[in-house]
N, C-alpha and C positions, 0 to 999 in steps of 0.2 A: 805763634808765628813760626817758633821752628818746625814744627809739620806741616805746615804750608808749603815752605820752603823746600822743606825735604821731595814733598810730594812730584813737583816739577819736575827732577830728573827722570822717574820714570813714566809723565807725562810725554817730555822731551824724546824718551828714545825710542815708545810707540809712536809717536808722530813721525818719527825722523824714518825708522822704517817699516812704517802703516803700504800697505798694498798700494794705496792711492798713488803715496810719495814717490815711491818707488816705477811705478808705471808712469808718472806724468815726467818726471825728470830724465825718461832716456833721451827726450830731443834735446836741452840744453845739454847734457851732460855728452850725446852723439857728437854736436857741433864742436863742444870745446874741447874735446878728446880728439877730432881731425885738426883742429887748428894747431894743439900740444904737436902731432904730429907732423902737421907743417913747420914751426919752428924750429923743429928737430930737425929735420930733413930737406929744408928748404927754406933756409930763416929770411933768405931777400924777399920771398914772396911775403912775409909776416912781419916787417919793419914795424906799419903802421898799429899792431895790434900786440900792445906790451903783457907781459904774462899776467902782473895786478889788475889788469884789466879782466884777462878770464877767470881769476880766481875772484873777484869782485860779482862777476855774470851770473857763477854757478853759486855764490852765499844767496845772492838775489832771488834767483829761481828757487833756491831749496826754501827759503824764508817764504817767501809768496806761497806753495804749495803745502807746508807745514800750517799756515797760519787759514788757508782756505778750508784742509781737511780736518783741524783744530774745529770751524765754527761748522761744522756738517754732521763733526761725530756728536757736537753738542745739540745738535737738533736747531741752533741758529739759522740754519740755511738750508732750504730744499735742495735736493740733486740740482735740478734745474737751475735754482739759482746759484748753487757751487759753481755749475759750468760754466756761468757767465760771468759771474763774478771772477773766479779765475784767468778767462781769456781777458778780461777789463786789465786785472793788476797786471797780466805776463803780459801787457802789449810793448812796454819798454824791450823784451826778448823778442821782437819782431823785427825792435832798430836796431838790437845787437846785432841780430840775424843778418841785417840787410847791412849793417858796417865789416861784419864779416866779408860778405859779398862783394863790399865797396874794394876793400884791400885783399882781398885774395880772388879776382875776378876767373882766374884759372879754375878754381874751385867752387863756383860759385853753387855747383853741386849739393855740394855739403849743407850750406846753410839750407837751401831749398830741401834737403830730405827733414833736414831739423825744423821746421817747419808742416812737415808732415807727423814726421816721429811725435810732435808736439799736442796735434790735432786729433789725428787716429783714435787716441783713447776718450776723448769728447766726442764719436759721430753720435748723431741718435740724440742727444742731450743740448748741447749747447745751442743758441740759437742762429740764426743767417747770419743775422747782423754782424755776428761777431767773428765770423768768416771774415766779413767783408773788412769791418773794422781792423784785424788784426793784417789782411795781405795788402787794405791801403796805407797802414802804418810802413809794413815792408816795403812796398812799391814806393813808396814817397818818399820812405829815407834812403833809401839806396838811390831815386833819380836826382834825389836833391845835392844828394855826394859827390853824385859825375856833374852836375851841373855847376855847383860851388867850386868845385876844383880849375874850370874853365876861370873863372871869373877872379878866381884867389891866386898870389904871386905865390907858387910851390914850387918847391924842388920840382926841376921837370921828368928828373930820374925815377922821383918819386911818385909823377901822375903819372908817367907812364905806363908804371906797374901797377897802379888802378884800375878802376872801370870805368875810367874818364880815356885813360890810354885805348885799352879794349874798345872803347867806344871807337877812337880814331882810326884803329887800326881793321876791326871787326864791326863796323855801323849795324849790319845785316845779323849777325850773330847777337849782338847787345839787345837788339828788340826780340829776335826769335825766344831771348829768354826771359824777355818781360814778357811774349806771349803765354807761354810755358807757363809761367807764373797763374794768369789770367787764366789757363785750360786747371789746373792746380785748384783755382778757387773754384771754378765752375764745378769741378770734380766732387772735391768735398762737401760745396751746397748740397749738391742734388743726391748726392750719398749718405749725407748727417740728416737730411728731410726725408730718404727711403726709410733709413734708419728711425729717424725718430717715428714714423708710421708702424713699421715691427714692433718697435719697442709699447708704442699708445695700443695695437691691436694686442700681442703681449699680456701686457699690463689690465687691458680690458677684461681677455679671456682668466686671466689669475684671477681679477676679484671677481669674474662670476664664477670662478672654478672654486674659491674661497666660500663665494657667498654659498653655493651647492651644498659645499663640505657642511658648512656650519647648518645649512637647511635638513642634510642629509642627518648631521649627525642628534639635529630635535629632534627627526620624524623617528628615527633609531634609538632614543632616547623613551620617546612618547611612545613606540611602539612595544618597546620592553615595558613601560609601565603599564599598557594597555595588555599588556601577555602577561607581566604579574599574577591583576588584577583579573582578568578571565583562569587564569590556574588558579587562583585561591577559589572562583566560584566552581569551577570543574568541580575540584575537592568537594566543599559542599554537596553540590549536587550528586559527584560518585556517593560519598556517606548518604544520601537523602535514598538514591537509587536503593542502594547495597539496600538501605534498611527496610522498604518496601519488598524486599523479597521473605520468604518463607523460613527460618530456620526446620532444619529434620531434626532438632532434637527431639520433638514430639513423636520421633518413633523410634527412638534409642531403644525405648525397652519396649517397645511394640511385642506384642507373642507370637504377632501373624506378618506381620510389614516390615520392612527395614528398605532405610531411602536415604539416596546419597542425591546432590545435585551439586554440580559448578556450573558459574558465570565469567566467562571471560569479554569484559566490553572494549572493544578498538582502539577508542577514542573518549578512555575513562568512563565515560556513559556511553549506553548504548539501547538498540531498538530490540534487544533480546528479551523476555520477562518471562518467567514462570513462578506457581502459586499451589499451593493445597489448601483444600478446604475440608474441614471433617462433618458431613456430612447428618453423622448422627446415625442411629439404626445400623451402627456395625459398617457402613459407605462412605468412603475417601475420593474426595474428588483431587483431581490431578491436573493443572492448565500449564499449556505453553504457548508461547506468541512469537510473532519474530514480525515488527515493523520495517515498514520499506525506510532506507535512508538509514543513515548514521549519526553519531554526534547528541546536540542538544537539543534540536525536531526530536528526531525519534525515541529520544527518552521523555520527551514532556509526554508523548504519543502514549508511552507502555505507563505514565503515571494514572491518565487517562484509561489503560485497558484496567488498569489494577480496580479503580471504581467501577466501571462494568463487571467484572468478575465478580466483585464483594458482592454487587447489589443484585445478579442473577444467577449467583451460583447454583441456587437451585435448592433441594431437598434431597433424600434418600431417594427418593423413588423417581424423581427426574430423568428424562431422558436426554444426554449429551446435545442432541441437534437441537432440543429446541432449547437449550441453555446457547447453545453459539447465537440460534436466531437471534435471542432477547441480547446477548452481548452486542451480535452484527448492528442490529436497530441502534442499539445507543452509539456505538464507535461511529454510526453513519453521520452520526447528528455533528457527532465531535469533529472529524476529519474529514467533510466532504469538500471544504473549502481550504483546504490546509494540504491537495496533492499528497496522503499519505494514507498505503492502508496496513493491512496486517494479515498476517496467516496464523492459525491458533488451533491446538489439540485437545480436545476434552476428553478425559477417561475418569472417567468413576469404578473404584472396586469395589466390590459387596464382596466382605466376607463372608458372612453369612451363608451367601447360595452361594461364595464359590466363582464368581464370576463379574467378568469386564464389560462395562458398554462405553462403547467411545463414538467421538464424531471428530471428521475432520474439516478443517473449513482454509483448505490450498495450503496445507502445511506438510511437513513431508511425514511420511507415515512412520507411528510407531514398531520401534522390533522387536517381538519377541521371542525369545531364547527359551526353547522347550530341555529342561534337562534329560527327562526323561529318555530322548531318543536323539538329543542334542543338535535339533534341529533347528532352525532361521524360519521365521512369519512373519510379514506386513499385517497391521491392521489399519487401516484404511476404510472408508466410504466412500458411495458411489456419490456423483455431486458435487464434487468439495468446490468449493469456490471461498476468494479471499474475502475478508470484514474488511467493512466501511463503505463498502461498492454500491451493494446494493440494498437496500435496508430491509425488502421481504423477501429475501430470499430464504429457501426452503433447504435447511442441513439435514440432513441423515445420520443417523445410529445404528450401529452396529454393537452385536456381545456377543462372546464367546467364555466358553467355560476355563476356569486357571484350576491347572496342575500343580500340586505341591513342588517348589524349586523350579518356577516361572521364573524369568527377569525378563523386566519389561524395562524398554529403552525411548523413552520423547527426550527429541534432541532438534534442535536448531540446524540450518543447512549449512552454516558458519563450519560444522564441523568437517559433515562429508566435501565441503569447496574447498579446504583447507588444500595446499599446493605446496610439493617439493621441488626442489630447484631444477629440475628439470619441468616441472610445468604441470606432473600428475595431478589428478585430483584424491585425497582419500579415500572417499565415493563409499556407497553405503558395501559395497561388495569389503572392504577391508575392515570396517566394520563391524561385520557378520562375521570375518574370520576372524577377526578380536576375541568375539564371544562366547565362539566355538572353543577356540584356543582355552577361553576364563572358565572351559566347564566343567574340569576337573578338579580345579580351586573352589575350596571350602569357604570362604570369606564371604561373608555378607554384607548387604552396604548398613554403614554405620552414619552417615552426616558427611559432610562435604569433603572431607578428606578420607571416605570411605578407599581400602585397597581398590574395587573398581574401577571409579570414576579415577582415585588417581593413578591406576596403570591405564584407562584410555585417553588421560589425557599427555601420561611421559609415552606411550605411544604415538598422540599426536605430533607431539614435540620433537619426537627421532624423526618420524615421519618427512618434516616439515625443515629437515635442521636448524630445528631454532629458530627461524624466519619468523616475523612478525604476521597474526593471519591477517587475509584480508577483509573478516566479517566477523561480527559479535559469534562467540559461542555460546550455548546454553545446553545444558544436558542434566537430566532427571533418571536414577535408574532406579527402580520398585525391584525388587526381591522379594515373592509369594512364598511364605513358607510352607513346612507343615506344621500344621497343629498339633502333632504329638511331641 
């Protein structure tokens, strides 16, 4: 029981000055502070209205608004119904108001703002009725004042100085401010009902603003778990990708080959793929591809070329075009209906004779880098056209013979598109003078992180400052030895 008790005081002194208190109590507290003021300074006008009396007005008012914002903060009472419930208990401060009135008619001012000072912070909330309720209380006990006084034996000194006097003396004036009153109430109806319409559209727009928020923040919720759940399958599928590609350690210790290649994909996967196949009889076949489109299409697409490859790579004695043909017929079956095709390079080298045959099928041409007089070559065929288009269409083959300290360059167009901030393209010309540049260097390609491939690709990278490309890369580079 003593911390019960205890508790109260500092119940009591947020309540006493709670924001609500505080703003509801300048009208009682405005009127009795002109009135204190009239006493002081004009006590015959305040005969009828003893000090006990306003100190009695103001305990009343502060108890009433302590005890309404008591049952609000406890959840007891809707806003709505605080307001009305409040105007209900404060209507006794309406016949204060209007006794004020009654005995200080000079001033009848005052209570009339107190009256508003009182209302002001209820527009928007409270309801008409209690408008009305509260300035027929006013109006009624102030006319019943001047009216009683007529009919009751008083001091005549002392009606005079009423609003029964005023009435005698000022008939025209007495009603002007019962009209006044009447415009007063008209005023705040139609002001506390605009208001209350702001405040219900308001209140409307909050809880759809609310309701959004919480909408917004599942779909932002569900959408992280939806982007999770697609990055852990990325990952998979990069590992799935990655591992369908070709490791060059099978030519690490090659006598006659040494081969580097990188894959860089955009979008974790990508529509880039290249592949060896060792042919047998001393011939190494060499594939590269590059699918239209990005993303998760286009790598299901290069999963797709990787079975074509396997199953028409061919033989030693094969010739490249009609290895693309047997690829194009199958890609066609796979992606005719799927808006997706592919451009693809075939080179096969025979060591043995010495020599390359290649086919191109709309892919960009391989380059090669003659050391011997440290020249730049396209190999290329006439014809090329992309897979999956067309299903008989006729590819061509091309050979040429390989000089000891050849490199030979199939590269994706991801690399030559590749743009610096001003907008250049890399373009096969920078390329070629990569090459040029690398043909004084001794270095051969050794596997993915061969010195070449990784000086053309921190070349690309200065090139590009760093910028993200805009296309899968892929790059294969063959070093022809000599055999001695």
């Amino acid at each position: 029981m003593p911390a019960a008790k205890s508790s109260k005081g500092p119940l009591l002194i947020n309540l006493l000055f709670h924001r609500t208190t505080i703003t509801y109590l300048q009208g009682p507290i405005f009127v009795m502070t002109a009135a204190t003021i009239v006493h002081l300074f004009d006590p015959e006008a305040a005969v009828g209205l003893p000090w006990w009396s306003i100190a009695l007005f103001l305990i009343y008012s502060l108890g009433t608004i302590m005890y309404a914002t008591d049952r609000l903060q406890r959840g007891a009472w809707s806003l709505r119904k605080w307001a009305d419930r409040l105007f209900l208990l404060s209507a006794p401060a309406a016949m204060v108001y209007a006794y004020v009135a009654y005995i200080m008619p000079a001033y009848f001012i005052v209570p009339a703002f107190g009256v508003l000072a009182a209302g002001l912070p209820l527009l928007g909330i409270v309801r008409n009725r209690m408008w009305v309720l509260w300035f027929a209380a006013f109006t009624l006990t102030y006319v019943s004042a001047t009216l009683l006084t007529g009919f009751l034996d008083l001091d005549p000194a002392f009606a005079a100085k009423t609003a029964y006097g005023f009435l005698e003396r000022e008939p025209a004036a007495y009603v002007l401010s019962l009209i006044a009153c009447l415009i007063m109430l008209l005023w705040l109806t139609l002001t506390s009902a605009r208001g209350k319409r702001i405040a219900d559209r308001a209140a409307k727009h909050l809880i759809q603003a609310r309701k959004s928020r919480r909408e917004l923040d599942h779909a932002n919720r569900e959408l992280r778990r939806q982007r999770s759940r697609t990055d852990a399958d990325l990952k998979i599928a990069r590992r799935i990708q990655e591992g369908i590609l070709p490791s060059t350690d099978r030519f690490s210790e090659h006598r006659l080959l040494s081969v580097g290649a990188r894959y860089l994909a955009l979008d974790g996967v990508g529509g880039d793929y290249y592949d060896f196949a060792d042919l047998g009889d001393g011939c190494f076949g060499f594939f590269i591809a590059d699918v239209s489109g990005h993303g998760v299409p286009a790598a299901l697409v290069t999963g797709m070329t990787k079975v074509a490859f396997t199953n028409h790579v061919g033989t030693a004695d094969a010739q490249p075009g009609h290895v693309l043909r047997a690829i194009n017929a199958a890609m066609y079956e796979f992606v005719r209906d799927l808006d997706h095709y592919l451009t693809a390079y075939y080179l096969i080298i025979d060591l043995k004779a010495g020599r390359a045959r290649f086919s191109n099928g709309g892919h960009t041409p391989a380059l090669l880098h003659r050391r011997a007089d440290n020249s730049i070559h396209e190999w290329t065929t006439r014809d090329s056209f992309f897979l999956g288009v067309e299903p008989d269409f006729e590819y061509r083959s091309g050979e040429v013979e390989l000089h000891p300290g050849d490199r030979i360059v199939l590269y994706t167009d991801g690399l030559t598109e590749t743009q610096n901030p001003e907008g250049e393209f890399y373009g096969d010309h920078r390329l070629a003078e990569f090459l040029t540049e690398q043909a004084a260097q001794t270095e051969q390609a050794s596997g993915p992180d061969d010195p070449i491939v990784q000086k053309l690709m921190q070349d690309l990278t200065r090139f590009s400052g760093g910028s993200t490309p805009r296309d899968d890369i892929a790059v294969i580079c063959i070093d022809y030895r000599d055999a001695s």
